[in-house]
N, C-alpha and C positions, 0 to 999 in steps of 0.2 A: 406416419408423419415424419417427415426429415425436420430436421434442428443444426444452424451451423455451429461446429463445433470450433473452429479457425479458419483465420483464413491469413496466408500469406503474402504478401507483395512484393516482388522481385525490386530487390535495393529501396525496398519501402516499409512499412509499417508490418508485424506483426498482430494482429486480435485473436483472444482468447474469452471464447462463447462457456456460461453454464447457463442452462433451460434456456437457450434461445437470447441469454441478454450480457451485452459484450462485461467482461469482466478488467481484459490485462488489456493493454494498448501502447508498445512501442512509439514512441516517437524524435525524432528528432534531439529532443532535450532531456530522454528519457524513458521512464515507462510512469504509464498513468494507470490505476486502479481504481474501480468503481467498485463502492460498499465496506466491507470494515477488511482492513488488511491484520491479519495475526502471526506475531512472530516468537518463536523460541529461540532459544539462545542469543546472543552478543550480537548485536548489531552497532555500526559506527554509523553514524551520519557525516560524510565528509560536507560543507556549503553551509545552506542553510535548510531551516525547518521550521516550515509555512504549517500555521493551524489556522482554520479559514473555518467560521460556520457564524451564523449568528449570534449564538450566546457558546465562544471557543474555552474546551476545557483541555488540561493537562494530566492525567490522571496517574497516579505510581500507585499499582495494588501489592502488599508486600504476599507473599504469599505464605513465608516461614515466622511471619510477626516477628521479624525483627528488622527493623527499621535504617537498611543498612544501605537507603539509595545514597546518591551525592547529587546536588543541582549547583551546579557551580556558575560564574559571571567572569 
């Protein structure tokens, strides 16, 4: 059984396959990710930062208990 694994577009889109179902997708304005995206270490968000779902949560898990995020305005 063949499975696409990516596929490239010349001056176009990038997609990145796991079991057969697109994951990563280049585009124009960016990249877009389908299912849960996991990050270690420091990330910056430069713009903004869209949470989109029906019932949208924000979640800070501490993981040392101690309670040292900052959410600032």
């Amino acid at each position: 059984m063949s499975e696409t694994q990516a596929i490239f577009l010349a001056d176009g889109a990038v997609s990145l396959f796991y079991n057969n179902g697109k994951k990563i997708e280049t585009s124009p304005s960016g990249v877009d990710v389908t299912g849960t995206l996991n990050v270690t270490g420091v990330s910056t968000i430069s713009g903004n930062l869209v949470i989109s779902d029906t019932v949208p949560k924000l979640i800070f898990t501490d993981t040392n208990n101690n309670p040292d995020y900052d959410l600032r305005n």
